[in-house]
LORO-554232 format. One line per field, with one value per residue (C-alpha): residue in one letter; x negated, y negated, z. Coordinates in nm, 4 decimals. Last residue first. Example, Ala and Ser with C-alpha at 12.3 -4.5 7.8 and 13.67 -1.06 7.14 Angstrom:
# residues 2
residu	[s:a]
xx	[-1.3670:-1.2300]
yy	[0.1060:0.4500]
zz	[0.7140:0.7800]
***
This chain:
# residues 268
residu	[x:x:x:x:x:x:x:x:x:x:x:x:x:x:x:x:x:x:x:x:x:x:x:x:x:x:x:x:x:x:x:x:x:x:x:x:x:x:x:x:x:x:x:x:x:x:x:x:x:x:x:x:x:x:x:x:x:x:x:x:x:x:x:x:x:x:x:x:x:x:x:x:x:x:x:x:x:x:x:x:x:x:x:x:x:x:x:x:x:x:x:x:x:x:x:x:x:x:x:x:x:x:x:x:x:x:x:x:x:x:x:x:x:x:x:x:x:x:x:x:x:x:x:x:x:x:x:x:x:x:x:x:x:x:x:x:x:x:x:x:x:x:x:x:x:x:x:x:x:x:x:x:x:x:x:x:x:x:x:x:x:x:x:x:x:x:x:x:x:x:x:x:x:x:x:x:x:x:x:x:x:x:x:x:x:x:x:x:x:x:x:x:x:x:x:x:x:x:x:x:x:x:x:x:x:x:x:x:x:x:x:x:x:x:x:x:x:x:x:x:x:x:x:x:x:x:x:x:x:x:x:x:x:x:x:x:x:x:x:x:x:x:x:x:x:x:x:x:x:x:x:x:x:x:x:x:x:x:x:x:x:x:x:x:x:x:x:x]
xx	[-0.3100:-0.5498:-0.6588:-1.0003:-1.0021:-1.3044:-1.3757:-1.0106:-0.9950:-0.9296:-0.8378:-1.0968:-1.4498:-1.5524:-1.3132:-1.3739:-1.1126:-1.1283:-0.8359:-0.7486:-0.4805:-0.1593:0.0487:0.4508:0.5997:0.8626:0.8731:1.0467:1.1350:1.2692:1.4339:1.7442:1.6081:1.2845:0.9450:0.7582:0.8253:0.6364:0.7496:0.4964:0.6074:0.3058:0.1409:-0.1514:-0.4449:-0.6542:-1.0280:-1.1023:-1.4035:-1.4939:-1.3427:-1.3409:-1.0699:-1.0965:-0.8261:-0.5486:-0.2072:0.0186:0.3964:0.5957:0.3784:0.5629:0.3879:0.5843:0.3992:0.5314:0.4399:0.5378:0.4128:0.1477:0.0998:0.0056:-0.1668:-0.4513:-0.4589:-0.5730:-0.8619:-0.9813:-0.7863:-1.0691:-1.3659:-1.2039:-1.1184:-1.4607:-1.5948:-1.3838:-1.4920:-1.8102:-1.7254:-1.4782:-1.1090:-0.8623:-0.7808:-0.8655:-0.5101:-0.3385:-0.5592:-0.4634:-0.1001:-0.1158:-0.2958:-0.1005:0.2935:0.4885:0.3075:0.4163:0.1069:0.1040:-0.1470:-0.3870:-0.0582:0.0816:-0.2137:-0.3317:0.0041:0.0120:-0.3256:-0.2792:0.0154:-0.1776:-0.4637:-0.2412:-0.0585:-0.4166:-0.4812:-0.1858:-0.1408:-0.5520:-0.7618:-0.9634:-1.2911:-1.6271:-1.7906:-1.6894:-1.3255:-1.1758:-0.9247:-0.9169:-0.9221:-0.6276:-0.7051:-0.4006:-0.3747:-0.7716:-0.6219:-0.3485:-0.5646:-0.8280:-0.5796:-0.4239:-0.7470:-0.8746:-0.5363:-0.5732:-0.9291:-0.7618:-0.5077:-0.7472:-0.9661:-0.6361:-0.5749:-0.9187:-0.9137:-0.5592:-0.6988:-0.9962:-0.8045:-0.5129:-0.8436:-1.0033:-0.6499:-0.6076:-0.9364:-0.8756:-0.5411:-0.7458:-0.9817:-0.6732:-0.4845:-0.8367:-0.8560:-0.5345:-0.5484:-0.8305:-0.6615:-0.3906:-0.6065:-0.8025:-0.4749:-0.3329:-0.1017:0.2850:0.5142:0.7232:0.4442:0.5645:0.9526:0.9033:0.6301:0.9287:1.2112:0.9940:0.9355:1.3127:1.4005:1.4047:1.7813:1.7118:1.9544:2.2668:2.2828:2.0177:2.1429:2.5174:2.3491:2.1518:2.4784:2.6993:2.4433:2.4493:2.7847:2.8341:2.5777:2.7930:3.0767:2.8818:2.7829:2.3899:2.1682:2.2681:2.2263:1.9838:2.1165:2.0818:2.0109:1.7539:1.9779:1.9328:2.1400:2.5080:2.6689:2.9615:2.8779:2.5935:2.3151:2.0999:2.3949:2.3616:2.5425:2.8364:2.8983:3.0860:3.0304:2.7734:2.6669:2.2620:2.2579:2.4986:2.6682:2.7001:2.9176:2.8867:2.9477:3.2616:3.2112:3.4506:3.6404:3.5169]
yy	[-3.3536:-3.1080:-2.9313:-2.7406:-2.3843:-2.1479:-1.7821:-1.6255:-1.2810:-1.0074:-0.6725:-0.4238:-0.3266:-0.6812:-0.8816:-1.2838:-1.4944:-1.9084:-2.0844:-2.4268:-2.6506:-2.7867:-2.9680:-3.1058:-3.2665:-3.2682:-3.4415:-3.3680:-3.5862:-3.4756:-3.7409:-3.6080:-3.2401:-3.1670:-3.3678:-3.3270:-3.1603:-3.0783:-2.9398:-2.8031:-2.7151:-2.5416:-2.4651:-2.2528:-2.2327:-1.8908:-1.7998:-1.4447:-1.2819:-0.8867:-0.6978:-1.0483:-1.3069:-1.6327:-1.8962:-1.7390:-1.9477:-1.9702:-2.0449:-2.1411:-2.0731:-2.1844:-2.4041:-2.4309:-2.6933:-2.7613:-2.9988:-3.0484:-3.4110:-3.3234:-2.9370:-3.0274:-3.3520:-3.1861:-2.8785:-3.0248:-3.1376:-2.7463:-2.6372:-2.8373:-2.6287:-2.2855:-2.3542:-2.3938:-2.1506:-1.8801:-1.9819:-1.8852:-1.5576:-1.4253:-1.5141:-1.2530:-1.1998:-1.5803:-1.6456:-1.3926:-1.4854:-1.8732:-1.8343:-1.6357:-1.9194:-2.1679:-1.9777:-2.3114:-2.5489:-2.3941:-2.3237:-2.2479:-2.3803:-2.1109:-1.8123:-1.9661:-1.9726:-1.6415:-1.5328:-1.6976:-1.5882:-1.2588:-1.2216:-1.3951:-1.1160:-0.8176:-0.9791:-0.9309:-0.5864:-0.4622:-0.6017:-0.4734:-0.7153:-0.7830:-0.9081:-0.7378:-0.7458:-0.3726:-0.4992:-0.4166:-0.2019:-0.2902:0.0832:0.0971:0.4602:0.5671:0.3947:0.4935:0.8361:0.8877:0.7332:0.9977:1.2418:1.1607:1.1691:1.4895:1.6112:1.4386:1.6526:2.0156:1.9712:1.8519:2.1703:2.4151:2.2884:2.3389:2.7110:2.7556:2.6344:2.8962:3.1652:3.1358:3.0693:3.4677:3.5698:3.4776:3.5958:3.9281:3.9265:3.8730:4.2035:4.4259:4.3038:4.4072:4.7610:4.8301:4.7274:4.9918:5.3252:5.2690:5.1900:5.5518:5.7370:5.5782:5.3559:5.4155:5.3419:5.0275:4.8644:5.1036:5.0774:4.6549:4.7469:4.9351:4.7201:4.4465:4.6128:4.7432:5.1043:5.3413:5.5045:5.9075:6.0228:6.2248:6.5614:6.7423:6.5866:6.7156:7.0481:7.1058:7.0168:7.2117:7.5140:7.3926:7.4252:7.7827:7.8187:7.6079:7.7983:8.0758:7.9227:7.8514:8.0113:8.3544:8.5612:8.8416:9.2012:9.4026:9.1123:9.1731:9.1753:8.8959:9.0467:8.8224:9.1011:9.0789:8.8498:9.0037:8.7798:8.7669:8.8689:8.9380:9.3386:9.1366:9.3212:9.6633:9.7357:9.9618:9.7099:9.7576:9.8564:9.6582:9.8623:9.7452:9.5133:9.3962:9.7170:9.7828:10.0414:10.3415:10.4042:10.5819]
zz	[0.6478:0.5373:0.8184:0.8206:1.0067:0.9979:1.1094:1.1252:1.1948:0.9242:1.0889:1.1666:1.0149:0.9448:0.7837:0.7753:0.6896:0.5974:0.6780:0.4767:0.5941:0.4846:0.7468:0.7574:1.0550:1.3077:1.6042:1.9407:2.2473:2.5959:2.8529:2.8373:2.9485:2.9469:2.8368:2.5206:2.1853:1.8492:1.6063:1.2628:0.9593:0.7820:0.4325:0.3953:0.1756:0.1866:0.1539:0.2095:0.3091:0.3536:0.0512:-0.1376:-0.1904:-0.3490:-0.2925:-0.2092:-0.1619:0.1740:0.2094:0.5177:0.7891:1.1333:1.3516:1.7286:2.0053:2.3207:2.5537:2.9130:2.9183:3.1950:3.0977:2.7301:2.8200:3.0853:2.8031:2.5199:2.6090:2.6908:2.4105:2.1426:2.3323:2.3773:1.9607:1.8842:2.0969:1.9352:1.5802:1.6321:1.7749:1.5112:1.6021:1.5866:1.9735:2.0504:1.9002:2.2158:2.4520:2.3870:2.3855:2.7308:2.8854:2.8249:2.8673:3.0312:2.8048:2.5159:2.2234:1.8444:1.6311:1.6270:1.6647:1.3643:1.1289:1.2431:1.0836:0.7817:0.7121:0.8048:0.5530:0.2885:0.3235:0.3241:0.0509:-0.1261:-0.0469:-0.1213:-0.4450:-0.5538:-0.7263:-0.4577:-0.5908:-0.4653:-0.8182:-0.9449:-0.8830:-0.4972:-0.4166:-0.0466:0.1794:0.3856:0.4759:0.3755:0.0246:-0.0055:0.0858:-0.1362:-0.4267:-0.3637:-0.3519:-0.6977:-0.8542:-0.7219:-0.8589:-1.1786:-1.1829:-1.0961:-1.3664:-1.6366:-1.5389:-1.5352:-1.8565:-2.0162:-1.8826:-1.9852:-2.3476:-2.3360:-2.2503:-2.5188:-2.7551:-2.6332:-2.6857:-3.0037:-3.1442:-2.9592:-3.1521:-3.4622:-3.4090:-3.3240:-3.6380:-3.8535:-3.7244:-3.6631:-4.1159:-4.1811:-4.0878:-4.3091:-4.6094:-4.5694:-4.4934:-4.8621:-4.8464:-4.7643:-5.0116:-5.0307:-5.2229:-5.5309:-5.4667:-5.5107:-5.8255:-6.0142:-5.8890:-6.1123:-6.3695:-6.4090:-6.3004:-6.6480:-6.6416:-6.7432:-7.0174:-6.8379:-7.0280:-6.8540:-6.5163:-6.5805:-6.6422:-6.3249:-6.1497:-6.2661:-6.2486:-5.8877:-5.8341:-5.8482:-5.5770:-5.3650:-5.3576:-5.3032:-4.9844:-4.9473:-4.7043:-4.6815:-4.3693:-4.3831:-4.3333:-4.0261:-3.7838:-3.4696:-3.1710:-2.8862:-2.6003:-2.5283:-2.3501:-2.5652:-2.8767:-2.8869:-3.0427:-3.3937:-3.5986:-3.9740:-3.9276:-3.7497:-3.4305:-3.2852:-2.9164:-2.8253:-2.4933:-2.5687:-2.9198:-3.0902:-3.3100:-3.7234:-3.8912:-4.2684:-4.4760:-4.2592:-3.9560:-3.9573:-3.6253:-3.3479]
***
């Protein structure tokens, strides 16, 4: 066997030769206890550290300025005791911030839900056909109002429209939006009319060129409206028209349904 050196020794599980600080065979890789302790510091670096030591001794201390001073001191951690305190105090504001957060998305979502209330109820009045109407009955809605000009105009024109040929058709179709009073009226004044319409083959065409509201409520309208009115009789060579020019008032009345005409005064 050949001579150990004063660092090596036999590991005792494989008997091969080993460093005498080794914790593991480098053979059969055992965990050995080590013989002698392994340094912690190179020599090299032991002879250094006298250097060291005396290079500080002779190099005079530099004070840190004031102000670096009290920078390096807040830079240290507090104190346990302070430490624990400021979770406390962060924890306690963020609930305070959170508890507002929820209270604002509260508000919002109440604002939210009441425009959309609003918005529906608009929708539907629109759908429904509802007037807008002022606290006092008054249409002051757009809609509402050309909706009463454009039934004026047009129960103007079917009331003073009639063709000899088609009689009876032109009068069921004006009596449709007539209120009861006003139907007998007009039964009563196309009754005389009706031996000279079908004798001189008359026909008469209004056509509503403009038409003015007077007052307007949710359930009675007042409306002036302007008219060119022809009027022709006979056929063929022997036929004659006229043209002329009416105003007239119409008064509406609007129960549940459309507006039908109630009154009718011609102003020349």
């Amino acid at each position: 066997m050949a001579k150990l050196k004063r660092d090596e020794r036999v590991c005792p599980y494989c008997a091969e030769t080993i460093k005498a600080s080794a914790i593991k065979c480098r053979f059969c890789q055992s965990d050995v206890e080590p013989v002698i302790e392994p340094t912690s510091e190179p020599t090299v670096a032991k002879a250094a550290a006298p250097a060291k030591k005396a290079a500080a001794k002779k190099a005079p201390a530099k004070k840190a300025p004031a102000k670096k001073a009290a920078a390096e001191k807040a830079a240290e951690p507090a104190p346990a005791s302070v430490m624990q305190d400021v979770p406390a105090e962060r924890v306690s504001l963020a609930d305070r911030l959170g508890g507002l957060r929820a209270n604002l998305t509260l508000v919002l979502a109440t604002l939210v839900a009441v425009a959309a209330i609003g918005v529906g109820a608009l929708w539907w009045r629109a759908e429904q056909g509802s007037p807008a109407a002022a606290p006092n009955g008054v249409l002051v809605g757009e809609d509402a109002r050309t909706e009463v000009l454009i039934s004026a105009a047009d129960l103007a024109t079917r009331t003073l429209s009639y063709d000899y040929k088609t009689f009876d058709n032109d009068m069921e179709t004006a009596r449709a939006r007539m209120t009861k009073s006003f139907r007998k009226e007009y039964d009563a004044t196309m009754s005389q009319v009706r031996a000279n319409t079908e004798k001189n083959k008359v026909v008469l065409q209004a056509t509503a060129v403009s038409s003015a509201i007077i007052s307007a409520t949710e359930h009675k309208a007042t409306v002036l409206v302007f008219l060119n009115q022809t009027t022709s009789a006979g056929v063929g060579k022997d036929a004659k028209q006229q043209a002329n020019q009416n105003s007239l008032v119409i008064t509406l009345t609007r129960g549940d349904g459309d507006w039908a005409i109630s009154k009718l005064t011609a102003l020349g």
